[in-house]
C-alpha positions in Angstrom: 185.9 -1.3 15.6 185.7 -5.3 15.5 182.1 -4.8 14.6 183.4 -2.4 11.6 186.3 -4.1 10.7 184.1 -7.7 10.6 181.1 -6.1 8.5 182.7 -3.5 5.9 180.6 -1.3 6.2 182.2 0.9 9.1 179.8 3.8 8.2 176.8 1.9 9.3 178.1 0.3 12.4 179.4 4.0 13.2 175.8 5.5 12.5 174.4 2.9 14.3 176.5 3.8 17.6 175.5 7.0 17.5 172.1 6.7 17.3 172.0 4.3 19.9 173.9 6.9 22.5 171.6 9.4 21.3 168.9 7.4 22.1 170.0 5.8 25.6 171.2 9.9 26.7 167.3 11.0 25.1 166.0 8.3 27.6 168.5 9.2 30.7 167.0 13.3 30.1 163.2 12.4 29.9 163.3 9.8 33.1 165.4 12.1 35.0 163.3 15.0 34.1 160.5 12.7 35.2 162.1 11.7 38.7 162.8 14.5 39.8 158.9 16.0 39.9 158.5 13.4 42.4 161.5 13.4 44.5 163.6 16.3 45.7 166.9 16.9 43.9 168.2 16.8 47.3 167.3 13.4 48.0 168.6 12.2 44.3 172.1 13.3 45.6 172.1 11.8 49.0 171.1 8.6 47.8 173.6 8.8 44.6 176.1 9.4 47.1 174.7 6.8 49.2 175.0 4.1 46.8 178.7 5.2 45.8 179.7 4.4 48.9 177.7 1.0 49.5 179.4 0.4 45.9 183.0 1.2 46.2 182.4 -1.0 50.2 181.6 -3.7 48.1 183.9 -3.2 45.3 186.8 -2.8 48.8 185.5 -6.4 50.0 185.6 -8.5 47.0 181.8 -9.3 46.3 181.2 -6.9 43.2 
């Protein structure tokens, strides 16, 4: 909104926006579509889970 409000032109910076989460969620689909040919869906959740825990440890002891 600072962007908007600083630029008036608050259609653009809103257009821009979207494009860019379209763009980032467009890259999120074709590398996880990619990933998992080569590893086991299994394996993606284990180690998701995996690093939520090392995460939220680290998050628990101050160093993140």
């Amino acid at each position: 909104m600072a962007l908007a409000a600083r630029s008036g032109a608050p259609l653009s910076v809103f257009l821009g926006a979207i494009s860019a989460l379209a763009l980032v969620t467009l890259i999120g689909v074709v590398f996880g579509a990619f990933i998992t040919r080569i590893i086991p869906e299994s394996y993606i959740h284990t180690i998701a889970g995996a690093m939520f825990i090392v995460i939220g440890l680290l998050m628990l002891a101050g160093r993140l």
